[in-house]
Structure formats: C-alpha cells, structure tokens
C-alpha positions in Angstrom: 50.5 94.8 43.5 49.0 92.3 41.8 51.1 88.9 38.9 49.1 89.4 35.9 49.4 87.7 32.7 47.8 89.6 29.5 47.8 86.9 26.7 46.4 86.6 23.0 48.0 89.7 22.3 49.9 91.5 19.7 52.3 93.7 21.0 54.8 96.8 19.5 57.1 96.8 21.9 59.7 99.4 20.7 62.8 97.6 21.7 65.7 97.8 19.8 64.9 99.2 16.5 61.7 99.9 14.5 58.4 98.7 16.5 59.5 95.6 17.3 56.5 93.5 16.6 55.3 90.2 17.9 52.6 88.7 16.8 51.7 86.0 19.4 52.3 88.1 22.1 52.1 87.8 26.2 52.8 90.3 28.7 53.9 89.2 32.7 54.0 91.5 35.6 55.0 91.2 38.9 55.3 94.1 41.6 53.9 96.5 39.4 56.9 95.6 36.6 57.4 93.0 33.4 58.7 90.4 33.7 58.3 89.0 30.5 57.3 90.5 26.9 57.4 88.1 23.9 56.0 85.5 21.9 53.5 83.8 24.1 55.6 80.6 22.6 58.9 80.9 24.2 57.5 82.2 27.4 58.4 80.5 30.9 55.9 79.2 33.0 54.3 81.9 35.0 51.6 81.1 37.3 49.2 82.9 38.6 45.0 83.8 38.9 44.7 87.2 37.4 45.0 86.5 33.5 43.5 88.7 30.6 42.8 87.4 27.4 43.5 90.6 25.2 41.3 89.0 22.0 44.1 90.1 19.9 44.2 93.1 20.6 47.6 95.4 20.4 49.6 96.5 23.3 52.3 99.3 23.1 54.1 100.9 25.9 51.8 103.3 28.1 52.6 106.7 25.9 54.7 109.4 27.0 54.3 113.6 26.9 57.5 114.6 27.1 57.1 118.1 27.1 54.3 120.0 28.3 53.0 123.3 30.1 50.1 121.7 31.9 49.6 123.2 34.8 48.3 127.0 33.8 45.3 129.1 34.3 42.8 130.9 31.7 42.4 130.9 28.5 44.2 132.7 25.6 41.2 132.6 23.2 41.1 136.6 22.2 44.9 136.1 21.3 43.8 133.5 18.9 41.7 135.6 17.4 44.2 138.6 17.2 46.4 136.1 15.5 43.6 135.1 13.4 43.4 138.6 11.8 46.8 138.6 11.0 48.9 139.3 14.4 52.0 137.4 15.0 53.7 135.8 18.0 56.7 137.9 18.1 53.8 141.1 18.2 51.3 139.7 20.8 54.5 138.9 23.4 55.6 142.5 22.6 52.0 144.2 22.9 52.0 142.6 27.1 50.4 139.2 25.8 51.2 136.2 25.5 53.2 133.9 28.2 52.4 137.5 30.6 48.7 137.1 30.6 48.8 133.5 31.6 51.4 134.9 34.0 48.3 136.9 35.6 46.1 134.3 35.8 48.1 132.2 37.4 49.2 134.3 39.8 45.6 135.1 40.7 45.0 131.3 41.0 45.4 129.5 44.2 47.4 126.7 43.9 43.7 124.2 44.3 42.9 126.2 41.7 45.7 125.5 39.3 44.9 121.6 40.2 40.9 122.0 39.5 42.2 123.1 36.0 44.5 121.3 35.0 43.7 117.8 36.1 40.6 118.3 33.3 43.5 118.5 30.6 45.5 115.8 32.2 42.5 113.3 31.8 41.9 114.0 28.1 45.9 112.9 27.6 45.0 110.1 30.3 42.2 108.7 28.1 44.2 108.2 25.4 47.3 106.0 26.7 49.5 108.6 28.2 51.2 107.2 31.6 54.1 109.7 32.1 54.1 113.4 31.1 56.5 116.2 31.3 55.0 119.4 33.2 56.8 123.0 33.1 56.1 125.9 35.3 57.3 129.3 33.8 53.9 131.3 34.6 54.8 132.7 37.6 58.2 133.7 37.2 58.7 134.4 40.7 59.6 131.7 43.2 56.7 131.6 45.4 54.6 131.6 42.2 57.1 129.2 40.3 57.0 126.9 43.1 53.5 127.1 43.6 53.2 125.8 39.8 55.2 122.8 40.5 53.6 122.2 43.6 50.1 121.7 41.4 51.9 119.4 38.7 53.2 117.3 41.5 50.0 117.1 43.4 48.7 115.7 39.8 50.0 112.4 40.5 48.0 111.9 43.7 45.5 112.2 42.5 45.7 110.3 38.7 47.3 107.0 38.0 50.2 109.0 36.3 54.1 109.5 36.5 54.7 113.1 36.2 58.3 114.3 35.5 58.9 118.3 36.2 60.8 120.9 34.8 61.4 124.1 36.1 60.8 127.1 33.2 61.6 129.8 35.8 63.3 131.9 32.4 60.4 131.4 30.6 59.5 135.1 30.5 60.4 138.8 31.6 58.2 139.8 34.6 56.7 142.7 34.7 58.8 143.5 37.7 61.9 142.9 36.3 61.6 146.5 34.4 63.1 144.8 31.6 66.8 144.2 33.7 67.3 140.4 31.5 70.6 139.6 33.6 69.2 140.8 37.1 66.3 138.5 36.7 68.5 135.7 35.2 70.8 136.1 38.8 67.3 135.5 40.5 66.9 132.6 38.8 70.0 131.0 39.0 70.9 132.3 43.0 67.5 132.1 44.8 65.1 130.1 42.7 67.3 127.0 41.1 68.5 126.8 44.7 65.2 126.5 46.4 63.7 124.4 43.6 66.4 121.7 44.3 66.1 122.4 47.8 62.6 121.2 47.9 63.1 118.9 45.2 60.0 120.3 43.1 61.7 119.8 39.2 63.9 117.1 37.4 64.7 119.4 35.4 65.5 123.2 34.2 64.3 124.5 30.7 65.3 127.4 29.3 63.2 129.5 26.2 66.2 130.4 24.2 65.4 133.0 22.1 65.2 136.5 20.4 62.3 137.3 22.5 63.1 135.6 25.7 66.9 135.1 26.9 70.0 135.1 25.1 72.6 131.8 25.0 75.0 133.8 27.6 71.8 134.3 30.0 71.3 130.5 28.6 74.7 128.8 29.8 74.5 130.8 32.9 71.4 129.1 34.2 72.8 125.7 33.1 75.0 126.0 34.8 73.1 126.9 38.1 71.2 123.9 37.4 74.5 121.3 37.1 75.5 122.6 40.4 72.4 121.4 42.0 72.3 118.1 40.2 69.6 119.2 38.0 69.2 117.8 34.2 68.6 120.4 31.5 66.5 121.3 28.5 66.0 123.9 25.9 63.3 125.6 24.4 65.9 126.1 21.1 65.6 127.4 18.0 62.0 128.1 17.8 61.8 131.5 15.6 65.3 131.7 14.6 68.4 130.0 14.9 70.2 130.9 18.2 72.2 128.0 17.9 70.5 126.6 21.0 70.5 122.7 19.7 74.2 123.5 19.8 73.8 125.1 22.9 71.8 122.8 24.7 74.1 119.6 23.3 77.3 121.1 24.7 75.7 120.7 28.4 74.8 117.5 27.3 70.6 118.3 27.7 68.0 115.5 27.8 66.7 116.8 24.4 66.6 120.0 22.5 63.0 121.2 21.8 61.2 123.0 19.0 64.1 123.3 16.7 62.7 124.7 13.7 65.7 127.2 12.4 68.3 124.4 13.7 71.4 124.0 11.5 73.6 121.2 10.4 76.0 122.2 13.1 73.9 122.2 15.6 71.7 118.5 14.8 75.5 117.4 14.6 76.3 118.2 18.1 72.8 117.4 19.4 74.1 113.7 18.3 77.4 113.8 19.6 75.6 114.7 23.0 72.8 112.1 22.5 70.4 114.7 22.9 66.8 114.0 22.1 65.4 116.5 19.5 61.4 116.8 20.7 59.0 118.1 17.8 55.7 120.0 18.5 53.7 119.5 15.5 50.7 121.3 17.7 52.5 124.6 17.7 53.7 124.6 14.1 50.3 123.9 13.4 48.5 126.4 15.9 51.1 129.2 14.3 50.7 128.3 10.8 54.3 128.0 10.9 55.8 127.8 7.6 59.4 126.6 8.1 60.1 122.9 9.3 62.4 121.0 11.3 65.4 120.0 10.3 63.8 115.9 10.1 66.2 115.1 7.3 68.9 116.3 9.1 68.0 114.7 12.0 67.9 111.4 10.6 71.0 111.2 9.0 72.6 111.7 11.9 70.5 109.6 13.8 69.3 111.7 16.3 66.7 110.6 18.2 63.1 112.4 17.5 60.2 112.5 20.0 56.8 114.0 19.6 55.3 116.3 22.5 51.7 118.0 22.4 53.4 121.4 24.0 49.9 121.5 25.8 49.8 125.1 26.7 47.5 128.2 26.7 49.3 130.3 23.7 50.5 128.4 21.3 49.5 124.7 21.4 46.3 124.1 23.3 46.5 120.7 22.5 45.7 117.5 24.6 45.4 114.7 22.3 48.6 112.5 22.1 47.2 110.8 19.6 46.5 113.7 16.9 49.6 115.3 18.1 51.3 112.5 15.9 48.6 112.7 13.1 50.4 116.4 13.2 53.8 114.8 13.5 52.8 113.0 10.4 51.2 115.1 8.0 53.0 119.1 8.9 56.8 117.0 9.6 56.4 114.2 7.1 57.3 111.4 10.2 56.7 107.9 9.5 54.4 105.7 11.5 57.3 104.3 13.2 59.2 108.1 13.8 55.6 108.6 15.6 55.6 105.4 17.9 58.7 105.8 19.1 58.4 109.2 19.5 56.0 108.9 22.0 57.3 106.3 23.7 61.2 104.8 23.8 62.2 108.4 22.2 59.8 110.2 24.7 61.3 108.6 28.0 65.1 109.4 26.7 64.0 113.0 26.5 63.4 112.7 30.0 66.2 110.8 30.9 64.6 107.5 32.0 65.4 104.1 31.2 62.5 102.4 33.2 59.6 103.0 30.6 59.2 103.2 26.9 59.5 100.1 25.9 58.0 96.5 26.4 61.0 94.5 28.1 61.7 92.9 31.3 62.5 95.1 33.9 60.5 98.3 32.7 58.0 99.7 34.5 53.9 98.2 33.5 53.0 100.7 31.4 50.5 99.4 29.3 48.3 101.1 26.3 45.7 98.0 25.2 44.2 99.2 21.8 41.1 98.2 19.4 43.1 98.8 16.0 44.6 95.8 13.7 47.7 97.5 12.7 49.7 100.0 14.9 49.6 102.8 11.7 46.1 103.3 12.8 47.3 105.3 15.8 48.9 107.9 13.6 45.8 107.9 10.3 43.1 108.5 12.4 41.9 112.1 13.4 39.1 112.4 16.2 39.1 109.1 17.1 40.2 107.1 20.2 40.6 103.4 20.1 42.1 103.4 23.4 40.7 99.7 25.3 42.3 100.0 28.3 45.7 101.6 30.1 47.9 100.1 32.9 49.8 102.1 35.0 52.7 99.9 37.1 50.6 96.9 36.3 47.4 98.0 37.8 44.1 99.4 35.6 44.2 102.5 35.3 
C-alpha cells in the first residue's frame, strides 16, 4: 500500500464531539491507515511522492450502512402497489407476502445470482462514499439457504473496494415449512443454524425481528443467547409496529444497537443507554410506509444515546440505496440535525457495528476517505438527487 499525503483540505472528522472541523486540513496514510489528521500547521514532517492537493475540498470519514438487507432477489413492486391502494404491512405479511415472496426468489436464485444482483445496489451506495456496510440474510430461512445468503454478501467484498460486516437474520420470518410451529423453528435456529453459521464464520452478528408478526421477546432471548455462546454480537429489529419492549430487550444483552424503534418507551431508550447500545433509525422505511408515529429522538437525546442512520436497503419496505438521501430522510421525517446525520453515518454507524477502527478521522483508523465538492458539510444532508461525491478511499487506496 501506498504513504499518501492529501493536503489543502478541509476535513469533518467526527472525533470527539460534534463534526470536529478543521479548516486547514491534511490527511497522512501509511499501510493503508492514518497517520495523521489535523491542521496541515501542526503536522510532522511526512515525506513522501504521492501527494494530492484536495483544492479545498472536504473530507469526512468513508460513510457507513450500518444496517442493511442487501443481498436479495426480485422485486416487491405489485406489493407497493397493493399498499398504494390502501393495504398495510401487517396485511400483506399475513396474505403470504411480504419477507415470504423474497423468500421464494431467493431460494430460486443461485448464489451467482444473488451476487449479479446485488453488487448493482452495492455500487449505487459505493458511488456515494459508503466504505463499510452491514448486510443481513433472513430470505432463506433455512441453513443451506441462509448460508448461501451470507456467502453472496461476503463474496461482495472481493469483488468491490468495500468492508462488509454480516449479520445473520435467520428469525427473520416463518417458513412455509415450519406449519406455523414459532418455537420448533426458533430451536432450528438456535441448535443447527447459529452453530454452523459460527462454525463457518459467515456473520458478525445475529438479528432478531422482534415483533407481533415475527417472534416474541422469549423466542427473542432464546436466540441471544445461542448467539453469546458462540461468540457472536447481537442486534434487534425492535419495536418497529408496537412496543415489544425490544430496545429493553436488546440492551439487557448488551446489543450493538437496537433498530427501528418507533413504539420505544422511556424505559426502554433508558436501558439502551445504560447498555451503550446504538439506536439505528431508518428514515427510508418510515417514509416507504408512510409511517405516522416517530422515534423516540427526544428521548434519545436526553439520554444521550447514540443515533445512527441506516438506508434498510431491502425489497419490502425500504428499497433504498442512496446514503446520502437516506439522511435528507433522517432530516426532514425525524427532525435530526446536520450533525445527528454525519455522525450517524459514520462514528455512530461503526459503534452500531461494534468497531473502533473506522468512523472517524484520527490516527490509527482505518483510510476511509469520502473527498466531496460542497463548501459546507450541511450540504450532504439539504440536497436531494444530487451527488457531490469527488472521490472515495478505501484503506488509503482509490477506490
């Protein structure tokens, strides 16, 4: 890997609180890491041929998609027009839709297949600063098909400049073949699945939907727990439709981040900050469902929980693959400041995923660059359908 020095720069580096802005800014890397980020003024002598003059243009940290469902097949187009004419979410899952039809398709898909798909929605997030992104299985919902899912996210990175974190979503969904038997299918998961998951070390994660319509806290904690026994982190899909007390759920097994969390109680954004869980917001499905009740955000921030800001990219609910108006969304349907949305998809973002090497602009992190055309950072959150993205670095290298 190449020392390169990006100069005449200004940068938001997120470190520490607010943006943390620097004006005269200059960026080293060696190896692929920084080695310095700060005032071009104060920085030591580093030597070396490959130097970039940035014009003055602003650098943040590569972004970060902290929770998506990527890696799918088909389309879910006629259920957008069912819910169009007045059909709700709760209806389509009930009527056989929903996550089951992307079930089908992917388990018609080869796994090539699932790759020739989804790599097209992994370059429109790609082309607009994103270097790391959560992917989730969940449409197979049976091991060879969950695996196979994780299989295609992971091949992702071989063949993109990309870090891609996974999460397995194996109680996603009912299958078909479960005829409706919740706690035999939740044993699957926990006994044969988590097992071989870790086994082949295919997720970073396990995720849970949470909810009326999917699996109950008990069925909940049960898989947790499957997952701490085989040294997996966990997440929650929590609090969604109602209030399940997931957040409260998910905190007291100390999850990377609670997600969704529309019905989420005082109680439960209480114990989501005693845990230091990260409460992820998905402005794209509140928007794609015309959702009327918001997130808890005032709650959140008095007890300074951490907020991120995730597209949800997925076939149902939020087929969305623009970071950048996914915090527009954050913005204008959640009321987030410009500075809730920066760190939200960055320094926020990586603590959903339970990294400490990326996020931010400091010494030490991984060269994640995003080099932008804008003169003030708000300009990332304003605009709508437009990408001033100049050029990304992934572990120092053009990406």
């Amino acid at each position: 890997m190449r020392d390169v020095l990006w100069s005449n720069a200004r940068l938001a580096t997120m470190a520490g609180g607010g943006l943390g802005i620097i004006t005269d800014g200059a960026i080293a890397a060696r190896g692929g890491k920084i080695v310095y980020a700060g005032s071009a003024s104060a920085m030591p002598p580093f030597d070396v041929a490959d130097r970039i003059d940035c014009e003055g243009r602003w650098i943040t940290p590569g972004l970060i998609d902290c929770h998506t469902h990527l890696v799918y097949a088909g389309t879910r187009a006629r259920e957008f027009e069912a819910r169009l004419k007045g059909a709700t979410y709760e209806e389509i899952a009930r009527a056989g839709g929903g996550i089951l039809s992307t079930v089908e398709s992917v388990r018609a898909a080869s796994e090539q297949e699932l790759i020739r798909q989804s790599v097209r929605r992994l370059d429109a997030l790609l082309s607009e600063g994103v270097c790391t992104l959560e992917i989730k299985s969940g449409y197979g919902l049976s091991l060879a098909e969950e695996m196979k899912q994780l299989r295609a996210a992971r091949a992702l990175a071989d063949r993109r400049k990309v870090d891609v974190s996974t999460t397995f979503l194996g109680a996603h969904s009912l299958p078909p073949e479960a005829n409706g038997n919740k706690d035999t299918y939740v044993d699957l998961v926990c006994n044969e699945m988590i097992p071989a998951v870790a086994r082949e070390t295919l997720a970073d994660a396990v995720d849970v939907f949470c909810e009326n319509i999917a699996f109950s806290p008990a069925h909940t904690a049960q898989i947790f727990g499957a997952a701490r026994r085989h040294g997996l982190k966990v997440k929650l899909h929590a609090d969604q439709l109602s209030n399940s007390q997931g957040a409260a759920l998910a905190a007291r097994y100390g999850a990377a981040s609670a997600d969704h969390l529309e019905h989420t109680d005082e109680s439960g954004v209480r114990a989501m900050a005693d845990a230091g869980t990260v409460a992820v917001l998905m402005p794209g499905a509140f928007y794609f469902l015309r959702e009327t009740k918001l997130p808890p955000i005032e709650l959140l921030r008095k007890h300074n929980v951490p907020i991120a800001v995730a597209t949800d990219c997925n076939p149902g609910t939020s087929p969305l693959t623009s970071i950048l108006l996914c915090m527009n969304m954050g913005a204008t349907c959640f009321w987030l400041t410009v500075e809730e949305c920066l760190r939200g998809v960055t320094c926020n973002a990586a603590r959903a995923l339970g990294r400490d090497d990326i996020g931010t602009l400091e010494a030490g992190k991984r060269c994640d660059l995003a080099i932008w055309d804008i003169e003030e950072p708000a300009e990332l959150v304003y605009r709508m359908g437009y990408n001033p993205l100049h050029r990304r670095v992934f572990g120092g290298e053009d990406a």
